[in-house]
N, C-alpha and C positions, 0 to 999 in steps of 0.2 A: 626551497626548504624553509621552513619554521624553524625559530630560535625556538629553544624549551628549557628553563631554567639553567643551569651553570653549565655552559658548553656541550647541552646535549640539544640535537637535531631532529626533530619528527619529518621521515620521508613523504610527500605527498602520495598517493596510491593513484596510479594512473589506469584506469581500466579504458581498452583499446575498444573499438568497434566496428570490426572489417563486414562488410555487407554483399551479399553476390549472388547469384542462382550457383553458381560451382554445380555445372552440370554440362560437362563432368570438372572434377578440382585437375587441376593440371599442376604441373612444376611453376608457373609464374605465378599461380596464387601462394605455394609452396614461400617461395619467395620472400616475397611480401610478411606472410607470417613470420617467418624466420628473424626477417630486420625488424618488424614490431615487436617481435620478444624481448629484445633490448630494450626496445622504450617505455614498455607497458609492466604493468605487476599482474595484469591480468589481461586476458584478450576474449573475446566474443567477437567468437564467429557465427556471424546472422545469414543461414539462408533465405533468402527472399520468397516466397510462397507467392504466385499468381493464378488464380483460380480458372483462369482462364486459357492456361495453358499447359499442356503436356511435356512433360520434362520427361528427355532419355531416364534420368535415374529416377525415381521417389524420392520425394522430400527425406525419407528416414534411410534409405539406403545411402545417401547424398549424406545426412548427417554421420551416418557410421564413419565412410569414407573419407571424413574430415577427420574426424577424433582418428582414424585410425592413423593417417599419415601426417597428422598439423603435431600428434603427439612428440614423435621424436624431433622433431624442427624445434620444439619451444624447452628441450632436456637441459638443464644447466642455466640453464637463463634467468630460473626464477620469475618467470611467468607462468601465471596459472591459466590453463584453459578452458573456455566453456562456448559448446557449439549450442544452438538454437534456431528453431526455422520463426520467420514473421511473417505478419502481411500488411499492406500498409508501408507507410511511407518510412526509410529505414532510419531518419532522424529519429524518431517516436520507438524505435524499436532502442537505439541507442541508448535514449532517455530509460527505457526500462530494464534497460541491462545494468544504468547506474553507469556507462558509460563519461569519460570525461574530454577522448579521443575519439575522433575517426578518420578511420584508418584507410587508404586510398592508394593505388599502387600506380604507377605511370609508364606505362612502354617509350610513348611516343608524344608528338606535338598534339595528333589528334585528341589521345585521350587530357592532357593537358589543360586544352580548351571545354573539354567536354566538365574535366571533375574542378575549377574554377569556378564556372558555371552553379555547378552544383553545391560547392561550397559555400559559395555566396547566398546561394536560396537556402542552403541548411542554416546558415548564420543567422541570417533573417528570421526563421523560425524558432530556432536555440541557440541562443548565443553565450551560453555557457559552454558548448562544443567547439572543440577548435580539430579540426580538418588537419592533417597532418598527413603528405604525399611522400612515397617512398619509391624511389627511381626504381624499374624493374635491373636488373643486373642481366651484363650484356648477355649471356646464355639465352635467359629465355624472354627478351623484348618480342620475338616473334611468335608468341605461343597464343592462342584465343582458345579457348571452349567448343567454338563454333570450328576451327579447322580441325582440333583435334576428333570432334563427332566424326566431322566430314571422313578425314584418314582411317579411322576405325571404323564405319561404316561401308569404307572401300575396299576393307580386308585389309590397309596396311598397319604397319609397326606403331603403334602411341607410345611405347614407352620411354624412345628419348622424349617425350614431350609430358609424361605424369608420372605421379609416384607408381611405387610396383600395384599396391592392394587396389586402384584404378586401374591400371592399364590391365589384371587382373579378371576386374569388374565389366570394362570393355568388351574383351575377349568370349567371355561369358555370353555380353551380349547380342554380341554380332556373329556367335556361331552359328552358323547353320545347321541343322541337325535333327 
């Protein structure tokens, strides 16, 4: 914080910048959100856009499905929300959100090694951004994207593993019919 004339304080504003295909959003990106709402004044959630491949959900149905379920995670915290899809490399997507974090969640050792990595090469490029890792909470360390397709694709249950307006969306998609 900034001193400002006789005892009074100007808060830095910290705008967060969480990045990911969330396809589909689960409870461990859930997460993640939740704990950055305490650190950030505002968060930007970037989904990733790769033209090259086929996402179970659409980039906008994928957005709805954020705003719908990141909404009540961020209630009381005094964080403001704002979802958006990029393409390109997500440091740059940061940069244009006015981002001053990025925001990076950690299950395990693997990911660990993998978002160090990464931070390092985003430093390298912006080094106004500072990387900021947020341990997943033991519930959902075991959750990925990728198992969760797999389960709903096999007819089983997602919904200990997403919010409801997913697990929802899921069902929708894997029905037969």
């Amino acid at each position: 914080m900034a001193a400002h004339g006789a005892g009074y304080a100007l808060a830095m504003i910290h705008t967060g910048f969480f990045s990911g295909s969330f396809d589909p959003m689960t409870n461990g990106h859930l997460d993640v959100i939740d704990h950055a709402g305490w650190l950030c004044d505002r968060l930007v959630i970037g989904v990733g856009v790769n033209a090259s491949k086929v996402g179970l959900f659409s980039v906008e149905e994928r957005l709805a499905l954020i705003r719908e379920a990141a909404a009540p995670a961020l209630e009381g915290k005094g964080c403001e929300l704002d979802v958006v899809s990029f393409s390109g490399l997500a440091v740059e997507a940061a940069r244009a959100a006015g981002a001053t974090i990025i925001v990076r969640g950690l299950r395990d050792s693997t990911d660990f090694d993998y978002e160090m990595q990464m931070a390092g090469m985003n430093r390298a490029m912006a080094p106004e951004l500072r990387t900021v890792f947020l341990p997943a909470s033991s519930p959902v360390r075991p959750i990925t994207a990728t198992l969760v397709r797999q389960i709903a694709s096999m007819g089983g249950d997602p919904s200990p593993f997403t919010p409801p307006c997913v697990t929802a969306a899921l069902r929708a998609k894997f029905t037969k019919g």
